[in-house]
C-alpha positions as CSV (number, residue, x, y, z in Angstrom):
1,X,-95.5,116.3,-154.9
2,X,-94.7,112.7,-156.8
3,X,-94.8,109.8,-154.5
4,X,-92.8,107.3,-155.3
5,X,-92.6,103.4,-154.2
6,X,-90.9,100.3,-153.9
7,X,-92.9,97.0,-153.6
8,X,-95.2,99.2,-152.0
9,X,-92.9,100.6,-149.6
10,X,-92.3,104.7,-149.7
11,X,-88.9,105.1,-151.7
12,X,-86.8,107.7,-149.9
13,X,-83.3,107.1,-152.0
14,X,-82.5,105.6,-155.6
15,X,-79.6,103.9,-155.3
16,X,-76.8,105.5,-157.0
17,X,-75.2,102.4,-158.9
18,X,-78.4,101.5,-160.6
19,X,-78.5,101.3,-164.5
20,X,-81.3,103.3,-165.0
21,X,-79.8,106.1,-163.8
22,X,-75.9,105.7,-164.6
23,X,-77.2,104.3,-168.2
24,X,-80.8,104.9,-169.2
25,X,-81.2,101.0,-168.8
26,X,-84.6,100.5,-168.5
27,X,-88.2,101.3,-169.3
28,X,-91.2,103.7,-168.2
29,X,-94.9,103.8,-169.0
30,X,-97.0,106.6,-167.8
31,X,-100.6,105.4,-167.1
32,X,-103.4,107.1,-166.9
33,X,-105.1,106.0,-163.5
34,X,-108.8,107.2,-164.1
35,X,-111.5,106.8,-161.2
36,X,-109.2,104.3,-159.3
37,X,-108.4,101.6,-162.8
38,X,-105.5,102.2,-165.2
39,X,-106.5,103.2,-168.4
40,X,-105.5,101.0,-171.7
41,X,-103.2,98.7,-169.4
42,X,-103.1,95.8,-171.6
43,X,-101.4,98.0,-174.3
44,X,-98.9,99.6,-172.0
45,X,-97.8,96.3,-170.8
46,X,-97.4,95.1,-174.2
47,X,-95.3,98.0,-175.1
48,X,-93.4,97.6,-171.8
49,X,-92.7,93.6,-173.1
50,X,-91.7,94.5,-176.4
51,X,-89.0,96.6,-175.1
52,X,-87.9,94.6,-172.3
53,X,-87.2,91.9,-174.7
54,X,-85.0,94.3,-176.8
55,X,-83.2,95.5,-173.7
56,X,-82.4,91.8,-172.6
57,X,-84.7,92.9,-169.4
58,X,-87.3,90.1,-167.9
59,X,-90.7,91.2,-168.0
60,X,-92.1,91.5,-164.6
61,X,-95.4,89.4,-164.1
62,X,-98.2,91.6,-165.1
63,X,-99.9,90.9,-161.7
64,X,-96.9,92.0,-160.1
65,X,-96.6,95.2,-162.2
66,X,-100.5,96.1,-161.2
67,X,-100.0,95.3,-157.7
68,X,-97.0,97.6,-157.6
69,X,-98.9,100.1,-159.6
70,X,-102.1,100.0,-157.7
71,X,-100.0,99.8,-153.9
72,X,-98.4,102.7,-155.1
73,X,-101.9,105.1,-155.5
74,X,-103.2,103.8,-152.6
75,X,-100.5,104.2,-150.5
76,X,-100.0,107.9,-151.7
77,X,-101.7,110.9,-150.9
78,X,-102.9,111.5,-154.1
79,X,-106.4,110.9,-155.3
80,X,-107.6,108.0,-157.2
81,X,-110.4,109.5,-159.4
82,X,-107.9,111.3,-161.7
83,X,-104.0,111.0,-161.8
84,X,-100.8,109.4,-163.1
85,X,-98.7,106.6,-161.9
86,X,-94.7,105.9,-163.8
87,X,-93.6,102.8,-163.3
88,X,-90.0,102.3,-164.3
89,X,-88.5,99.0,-164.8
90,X,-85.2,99.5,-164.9
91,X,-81.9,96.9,-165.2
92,X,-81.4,97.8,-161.3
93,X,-77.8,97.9,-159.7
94,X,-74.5,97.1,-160.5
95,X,-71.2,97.4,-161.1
96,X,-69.4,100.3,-163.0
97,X,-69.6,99.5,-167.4
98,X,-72.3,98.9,-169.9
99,X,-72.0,95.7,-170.1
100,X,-74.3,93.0,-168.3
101,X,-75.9,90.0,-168.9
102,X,-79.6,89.1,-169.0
103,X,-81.2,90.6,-166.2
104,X,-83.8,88.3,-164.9
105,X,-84.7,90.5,-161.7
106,X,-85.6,94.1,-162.5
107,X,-86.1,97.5,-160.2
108,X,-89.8,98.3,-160.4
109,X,-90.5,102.1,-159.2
110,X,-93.5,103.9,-159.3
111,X,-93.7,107.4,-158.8
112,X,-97.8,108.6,-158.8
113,X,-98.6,112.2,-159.3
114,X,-101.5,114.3,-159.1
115,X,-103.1,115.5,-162.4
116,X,-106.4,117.3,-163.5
117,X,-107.9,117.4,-167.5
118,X,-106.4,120.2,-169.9
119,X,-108.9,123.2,-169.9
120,X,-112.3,122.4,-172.2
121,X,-111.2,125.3,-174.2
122,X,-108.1,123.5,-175.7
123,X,-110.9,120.7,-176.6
124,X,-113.1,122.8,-178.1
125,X,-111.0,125.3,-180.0
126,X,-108.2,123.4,-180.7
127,X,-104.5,124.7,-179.9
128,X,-101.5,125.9,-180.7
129,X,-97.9,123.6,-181.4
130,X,-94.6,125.0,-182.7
131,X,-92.8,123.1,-185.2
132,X,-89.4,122.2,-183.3
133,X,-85.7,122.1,-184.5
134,X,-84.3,119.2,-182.3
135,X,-84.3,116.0,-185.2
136,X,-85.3,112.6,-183.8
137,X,-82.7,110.1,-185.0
138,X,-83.4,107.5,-188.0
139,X,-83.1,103.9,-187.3
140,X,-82.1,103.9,-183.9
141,X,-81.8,100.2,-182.4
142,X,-84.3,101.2,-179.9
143,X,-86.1,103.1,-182.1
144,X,-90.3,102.5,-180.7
145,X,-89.0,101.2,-177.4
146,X,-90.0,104.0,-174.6
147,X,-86.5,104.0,-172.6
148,X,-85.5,105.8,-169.8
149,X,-83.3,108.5,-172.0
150,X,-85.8,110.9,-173.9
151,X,-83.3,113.5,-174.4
152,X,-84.6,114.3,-178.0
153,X,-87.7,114.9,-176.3
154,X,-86.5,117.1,-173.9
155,X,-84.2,119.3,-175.7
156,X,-87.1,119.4,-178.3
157,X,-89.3,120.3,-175.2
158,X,-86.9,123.0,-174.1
159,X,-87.6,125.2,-177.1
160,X,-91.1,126.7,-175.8
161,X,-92.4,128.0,-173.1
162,X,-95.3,130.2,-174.6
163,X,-98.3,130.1,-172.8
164,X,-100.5,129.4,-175.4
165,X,-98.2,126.9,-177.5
166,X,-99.4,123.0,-175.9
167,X,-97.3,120.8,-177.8
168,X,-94.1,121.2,-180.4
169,X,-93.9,118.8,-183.6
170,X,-90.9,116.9,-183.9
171,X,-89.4,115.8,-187.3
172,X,-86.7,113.4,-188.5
173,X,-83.0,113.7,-190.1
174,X,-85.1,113.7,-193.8
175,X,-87.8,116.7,-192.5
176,X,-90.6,114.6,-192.6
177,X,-93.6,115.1,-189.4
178,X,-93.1,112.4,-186.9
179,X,-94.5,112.9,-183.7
180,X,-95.1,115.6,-180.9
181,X,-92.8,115.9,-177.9
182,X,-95.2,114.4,-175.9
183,X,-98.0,112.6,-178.5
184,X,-98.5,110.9,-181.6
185,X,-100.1,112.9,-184.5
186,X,-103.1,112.8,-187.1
187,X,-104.0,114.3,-189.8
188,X,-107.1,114.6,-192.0
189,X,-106.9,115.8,-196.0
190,X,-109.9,114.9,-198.2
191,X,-111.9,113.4,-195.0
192,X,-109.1,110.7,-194.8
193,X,-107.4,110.2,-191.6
194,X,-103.3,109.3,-191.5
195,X,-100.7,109.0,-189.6
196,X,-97.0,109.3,-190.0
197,X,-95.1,106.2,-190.5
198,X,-93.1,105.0,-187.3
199,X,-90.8,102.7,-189.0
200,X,-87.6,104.6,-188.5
201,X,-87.9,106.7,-185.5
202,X,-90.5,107.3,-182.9
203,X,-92.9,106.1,-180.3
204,X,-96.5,105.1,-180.7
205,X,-98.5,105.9,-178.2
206,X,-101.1,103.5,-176.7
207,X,-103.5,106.4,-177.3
208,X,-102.5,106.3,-181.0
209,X,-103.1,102.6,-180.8
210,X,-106.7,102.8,-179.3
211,X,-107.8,105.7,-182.1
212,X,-106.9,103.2,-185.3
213,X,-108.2,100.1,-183.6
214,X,-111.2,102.1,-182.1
215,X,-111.7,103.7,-185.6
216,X,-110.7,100.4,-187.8
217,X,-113.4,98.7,-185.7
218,X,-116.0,101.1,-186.7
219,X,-114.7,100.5,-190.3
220,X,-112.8,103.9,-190.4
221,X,-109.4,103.1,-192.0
222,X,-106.5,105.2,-190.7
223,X,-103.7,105.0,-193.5
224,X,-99.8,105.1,-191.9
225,X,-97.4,107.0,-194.4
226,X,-94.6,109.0,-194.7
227,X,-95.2,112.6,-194.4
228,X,-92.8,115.9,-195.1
229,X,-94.0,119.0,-193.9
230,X,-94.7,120.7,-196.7
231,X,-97.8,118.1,-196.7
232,X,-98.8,118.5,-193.8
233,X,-99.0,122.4,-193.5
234,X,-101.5,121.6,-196.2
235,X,-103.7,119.4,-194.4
236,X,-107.4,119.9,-193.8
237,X,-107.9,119.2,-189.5
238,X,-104.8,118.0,-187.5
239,X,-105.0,116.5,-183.6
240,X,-102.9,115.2,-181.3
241,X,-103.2,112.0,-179.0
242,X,-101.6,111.2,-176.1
243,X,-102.5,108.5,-172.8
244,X,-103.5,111.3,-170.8
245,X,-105.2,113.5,-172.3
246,X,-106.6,111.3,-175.1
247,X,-107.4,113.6,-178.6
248,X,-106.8,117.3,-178.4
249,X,-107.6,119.3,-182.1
250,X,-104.4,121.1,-183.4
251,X,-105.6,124.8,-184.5
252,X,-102.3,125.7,-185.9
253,X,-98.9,125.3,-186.0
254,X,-95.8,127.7,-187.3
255,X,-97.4,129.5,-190.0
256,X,-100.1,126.6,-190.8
257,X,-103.4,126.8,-189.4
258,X,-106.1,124.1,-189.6
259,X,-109.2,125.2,-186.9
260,X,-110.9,122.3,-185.8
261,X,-113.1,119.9,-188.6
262,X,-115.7,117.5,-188.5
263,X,-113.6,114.6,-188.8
264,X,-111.9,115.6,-185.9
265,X,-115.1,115.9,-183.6
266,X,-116.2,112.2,-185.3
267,X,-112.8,111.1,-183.6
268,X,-113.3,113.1,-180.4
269,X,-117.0,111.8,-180.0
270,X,-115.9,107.9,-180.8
271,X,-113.2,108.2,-178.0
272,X,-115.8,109.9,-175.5
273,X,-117.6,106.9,-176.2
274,X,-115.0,104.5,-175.6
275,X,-114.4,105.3,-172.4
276,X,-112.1,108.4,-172.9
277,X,-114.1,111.0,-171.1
278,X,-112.1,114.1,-171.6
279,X,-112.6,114.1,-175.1
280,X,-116.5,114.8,-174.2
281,X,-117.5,118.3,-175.3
């Protein structure tokens, strides 16, 4: 069961009037909270800024923000060593209408929920995705800003339940590979490692961000380009990334199927090393 809080205080009822619920007016990050430290904070709060400024949101002091995630784990029964905390920022309560003016106090909630690695299996052997129908939108306003409405996401998250399908592939209007329901994509042809462009549509993930600058570092170039799926089916190794579950190998998808290549271990091992330990084989 999800805990969630307040200023540290157990949070019973969401008021029924605030924006992030009437609306979607607000923001969420979903950290990774790994042997009692959040994982890659600096780059969710720099995500979480960018998109406060674009909802006409203030940003929250970032040691307020910590302090609210951080009260929230330890005041949960939840354990420390390995779970997630979502911290909503929303434009908090008012009156009835979409518009408002600059909201210069927020709502910060954070809800902190048990979790546990994906099996070693999925690391190892790579799995399964389904290429989904639901389109995201091109050119959206708040197109790379993580919202409270993911309702592409879910609808495109409501077309699979098979047991041994992880993660559906979500394309835009113009049929070209953007992103997974729940992670950013890679793919490697002719030992080159790309990404699709997230110009028009899209969320990049702070994992996403931490495998280019990780690799770019290491002086491993990861090219950014727009990608239909005909080219794609025809990569060479494909994987996934995602905050909480950092790399996963993508053994196939539709009728495509890739197994799990070199270049995809390389990227595995570089993020075990970086501090990502469930990429460890």
């Amino acid at each position: 069961m999800a805990n969630w809080f307040d200023n540290g205080e157990a949070l019973e009822h969401l008021a029924i009037d605030d924006r992030g619920f009437q609306y979607g007016d607000g923001l969420f990050e979903t950290v990774a909270i790994r042997n009692g430290a959040p994982r890659l904070w600096e780059f969710h709060l720099e995500r979480l800024a960018r998109g406060c400024e674009l909802l006409r949101i203030t940003m929250p002091r970032k040691d307020r923000l910590l302090r609210a995630a951080m009260d929230a784990v330890g005041g949960s029964n939840v354990s420390s060593a390995y779970c997630i905390v979502k911290i909503i920022v929303s434009a908090g309560a008012s009156r009835r209408g979409y518009g408002r003016k600059l909201v210069k106090v927020p709502s910060v909630l954070c809800g902190v929920f048990p979790s546990s690695p994906p099996p070693l299996k999925l690391y190892r052997d790579g799995t399964r995705a389904v290429l989904c129908q639901t389109r995201l939108a091109l050119d959206s306003v708040v197109r790379g800003v993580k919202t409270l409405n993911r309702i592409e996401q879910v609808l495109a998250r409501s077309e699979f339940n098979a047991a041994d399908v992880f993660e559906g592939l979500t394309m835009d209007a113009d049929g070209n590979i953007i992103c997974g329901t729940m992670s950013n994509v890679f793919f490697v042809k002719n030992k080159t490692v790309s990404t699709p462009s997230l110009q028009r549509c899209g969320v990049a993930g702070v994992m996403r961000r931490h495998v280019i600058e990780t690799l770019q570092a290491q002086g491993t170039g990861v090219a950014t380009t727009v990608v239909s799926a005909a080219d794609f089916g025809a990569s060479d190794e494909v994987f996934v990334s995602n905050s909480q579950f950092g790399v996963m190998p993508l053994s196939g998808c539709a009728n495509w199927d890739w197994g799990v290549g070199p270049i995809t271990r390389k990227v595995m091992q570089t993020m075990a090393d970086s501090g990502v330990a469930e990429c460890r084989l």
